[in-house]
Each structure stands twice: as C-alpha cells, then as structure tokens.
C-alpha positions, 0 to 999 in steps of 0.5 A: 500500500502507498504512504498516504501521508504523502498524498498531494490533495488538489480540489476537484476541477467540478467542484464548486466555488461557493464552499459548498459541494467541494471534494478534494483528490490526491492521485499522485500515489501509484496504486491509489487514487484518495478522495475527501470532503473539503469541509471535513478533512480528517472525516474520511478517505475514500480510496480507488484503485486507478482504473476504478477511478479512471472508470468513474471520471469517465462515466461522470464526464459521459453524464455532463 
C-alpha cells in the first residue's frame, strides 16, 4: 500500500466555488487514487484503485 501521508490533495476541477459541494483528490500515489470532503478533512478517505477511478471520471464526464 502507498504512504498516504504523502498524498498531494488538489480540489476537484467540478467542484464548486461557493464552499459548498467541494471534494478534494490526491492521485499522485501509484496504486491509489484518495478522495475527501473539503469541509471535513480528517472525516474520511475514500480510496480507488486507478482504473476504478479512471472508470468513474469517465462515466461522470459521459453524464455532463
């Protein structure tokens, strides 16, 4: 497993610019892509496989 304590956290490019609705991703480790709240950083990481994150970036965009 990667060293989480190395993730490099950038918001996400959908989310949006009032404070609300924000996630933020780090996917710089190599073979986890980790996903959090903005406004509640220390609540919870989700973590995706690679393809299984490439897989829903590509579903979402299908949807925009």
């Amino acid at each position: 497993m990667a060293d989480l304590t190395r993730a490099r956290w950038r918001t996400s490019t959908r989310s949006s610019s009032n404070g609300g609705a924000c996630v933020e991703v780090a996917d710089n480790l190599p073979d986890v892509v980790l996903v959090r709240d903005t406004k509640d950083r220390d609540g919870g990481t989700l973590a995706f496989t690679p393809a299984a994150w490439r897989s829903f970036v590509v579903r979402v965009a299908e949807r925009a």
